[in-house]
C-alpha positions in Angstrom: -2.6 15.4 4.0 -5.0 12.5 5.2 -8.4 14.1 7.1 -11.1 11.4 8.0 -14.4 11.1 9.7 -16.3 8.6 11.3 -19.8 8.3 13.1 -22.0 4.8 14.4 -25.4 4.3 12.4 -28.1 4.9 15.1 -30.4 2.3 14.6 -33.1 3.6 16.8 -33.7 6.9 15.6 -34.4 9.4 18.2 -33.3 7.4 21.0 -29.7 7.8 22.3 -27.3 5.3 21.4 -26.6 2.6 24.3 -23.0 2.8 26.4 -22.5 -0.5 24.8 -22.2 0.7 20.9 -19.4 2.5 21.6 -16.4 2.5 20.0 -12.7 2.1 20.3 -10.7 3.7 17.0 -7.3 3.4 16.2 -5.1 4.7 12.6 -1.8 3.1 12.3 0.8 3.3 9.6 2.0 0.3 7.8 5.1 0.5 10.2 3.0 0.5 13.4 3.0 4.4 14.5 0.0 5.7 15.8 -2.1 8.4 14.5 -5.5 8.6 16.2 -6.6 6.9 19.0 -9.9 7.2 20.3 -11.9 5.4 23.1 -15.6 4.7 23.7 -16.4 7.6 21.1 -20.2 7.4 19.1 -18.0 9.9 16.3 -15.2 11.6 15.7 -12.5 12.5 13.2 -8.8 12.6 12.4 -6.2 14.8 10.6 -2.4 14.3 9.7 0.2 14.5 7.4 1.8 11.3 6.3 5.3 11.3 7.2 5.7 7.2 6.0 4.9 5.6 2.6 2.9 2.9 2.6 -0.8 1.6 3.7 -2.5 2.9 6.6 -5.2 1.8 8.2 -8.0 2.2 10.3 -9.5 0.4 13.3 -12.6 0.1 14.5 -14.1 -2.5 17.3 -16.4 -2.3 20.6 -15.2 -4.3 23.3 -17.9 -4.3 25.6 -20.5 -5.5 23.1 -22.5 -8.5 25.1 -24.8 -9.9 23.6 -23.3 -9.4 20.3 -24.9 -7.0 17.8 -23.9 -5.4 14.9 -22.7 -1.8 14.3 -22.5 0.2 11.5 -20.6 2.9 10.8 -20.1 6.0 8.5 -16.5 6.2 7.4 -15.4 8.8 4.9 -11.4 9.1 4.4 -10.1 11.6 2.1 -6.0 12.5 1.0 -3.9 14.5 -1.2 -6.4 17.0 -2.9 -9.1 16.1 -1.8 -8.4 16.2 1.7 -8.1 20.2 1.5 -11.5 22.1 1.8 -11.5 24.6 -0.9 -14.5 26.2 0.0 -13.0 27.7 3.6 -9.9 28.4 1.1 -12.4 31.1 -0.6 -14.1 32.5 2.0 -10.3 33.1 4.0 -8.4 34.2 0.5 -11.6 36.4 -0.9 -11.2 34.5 -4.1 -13.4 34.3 -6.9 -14.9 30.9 -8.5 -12.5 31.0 -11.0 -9.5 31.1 -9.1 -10.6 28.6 -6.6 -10.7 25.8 -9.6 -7.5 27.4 -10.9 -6.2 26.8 -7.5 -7.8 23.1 -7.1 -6.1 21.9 -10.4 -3.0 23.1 -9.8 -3.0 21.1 -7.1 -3.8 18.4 -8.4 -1.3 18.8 -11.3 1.0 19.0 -8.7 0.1 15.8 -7.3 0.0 14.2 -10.6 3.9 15.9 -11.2 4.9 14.0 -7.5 3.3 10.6 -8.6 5.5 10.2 -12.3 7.9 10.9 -10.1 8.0 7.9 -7.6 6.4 5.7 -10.4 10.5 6.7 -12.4 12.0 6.0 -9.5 10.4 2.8 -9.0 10.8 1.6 -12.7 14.2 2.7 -12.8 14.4 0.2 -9.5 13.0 -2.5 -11.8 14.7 -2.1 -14.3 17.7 -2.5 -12.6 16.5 -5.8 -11.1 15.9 -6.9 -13.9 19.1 -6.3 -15.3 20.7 -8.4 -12.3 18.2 -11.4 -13.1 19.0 -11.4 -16.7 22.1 -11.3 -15.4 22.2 -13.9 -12.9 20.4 -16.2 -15.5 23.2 -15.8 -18.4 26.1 -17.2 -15.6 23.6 -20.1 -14.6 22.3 -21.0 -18.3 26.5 -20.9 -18.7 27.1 -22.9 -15.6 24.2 -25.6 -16.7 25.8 -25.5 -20.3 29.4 -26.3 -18.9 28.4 -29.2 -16.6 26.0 -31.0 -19.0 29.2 -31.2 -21.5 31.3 -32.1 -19.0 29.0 -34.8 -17.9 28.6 -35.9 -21.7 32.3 -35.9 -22.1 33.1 -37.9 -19.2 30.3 -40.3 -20.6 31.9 -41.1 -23.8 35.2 -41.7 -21.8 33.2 -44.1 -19.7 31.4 -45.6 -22.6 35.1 -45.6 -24.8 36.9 -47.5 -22.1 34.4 -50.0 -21.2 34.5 -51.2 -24.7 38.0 -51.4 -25.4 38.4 -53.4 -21.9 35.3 -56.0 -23.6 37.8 -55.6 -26.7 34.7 -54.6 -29.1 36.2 -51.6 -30.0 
């Protein structure tokens, strides 16, 4: 779960902000798909469930800013656990404090539990790369051995005939 929010900074206080300072916002996967698009907004906020693995990332530019200014923005961008908002969790459920924060770590353990997971997975994908490089490097340190005996042999044949055909051997 991936929940986000985003507002502009007014700079003037009390005065609305210009047609110019708005913004264009767009949250993309690392693979491209779009998750939230927004156009000439002063605020807003997003909500999804991540369906890809990887980074995802969010845009934020004003195309019709002439003169150029500067904008700041409020961005807050929660996932996993904290994306969930326990507190309308115990007003629906009727729960008590206690079972809220029994509730929030299980969660989280749960999150924890997911995460070992993949990181296994992705050592056992190591280690089996590393297997194939250690691999790979005992047939080339073989190979090198081979050809740099063969090359010393074929030396001393070189160096053996050249002297018997001077007659100093």
């Amino acid at each position: 779960m991936t929940v986000g929010k985003y507002s502009i900074v007014n700079p003037n206080e009390g005065h609305p902000l210009p047609e110019s300072h708005k913004l264009t916002v767009r949250v993309t996967s690392a693979y491209g798909n779009s998750y939230h698009n927004a156009e000439k907004v002063e605020s807003g906020q997003f909500a999804f469930t991540t369906a890809e693995a990887g980074d995802y990332m969010a845009c934020f530019w004003a195309p019709e800013h002439k003169p150029e200014t500067t904008v700041s923005i409020e961005f807050e961008w929660k996932t996993g656990v904290a994306a969930k908002d326990w507190s309308n969790v115990a007003k629906k459920n009727q729960v008590d404090a206690m079972e809220l924060e029994l509730k929030r770590l299980q969660e989280t353990i749960s999150s924890i539990h997911d995460e070992m997971f993949y990181l296994r997975e992705r050592e056992e994908e190591m280690q089996d790369l590393n297997r194939a490089t250690n691999a790979n490097m005992a047939r080339l340190s073989f190979l090198s051995l081979v050809v740099c005996l063969s090359v010393a042999g074929l030396q001393l044949w070189h160096l053996k005939s050249f002297f018997e055909k001077k007659k100093l051997i």
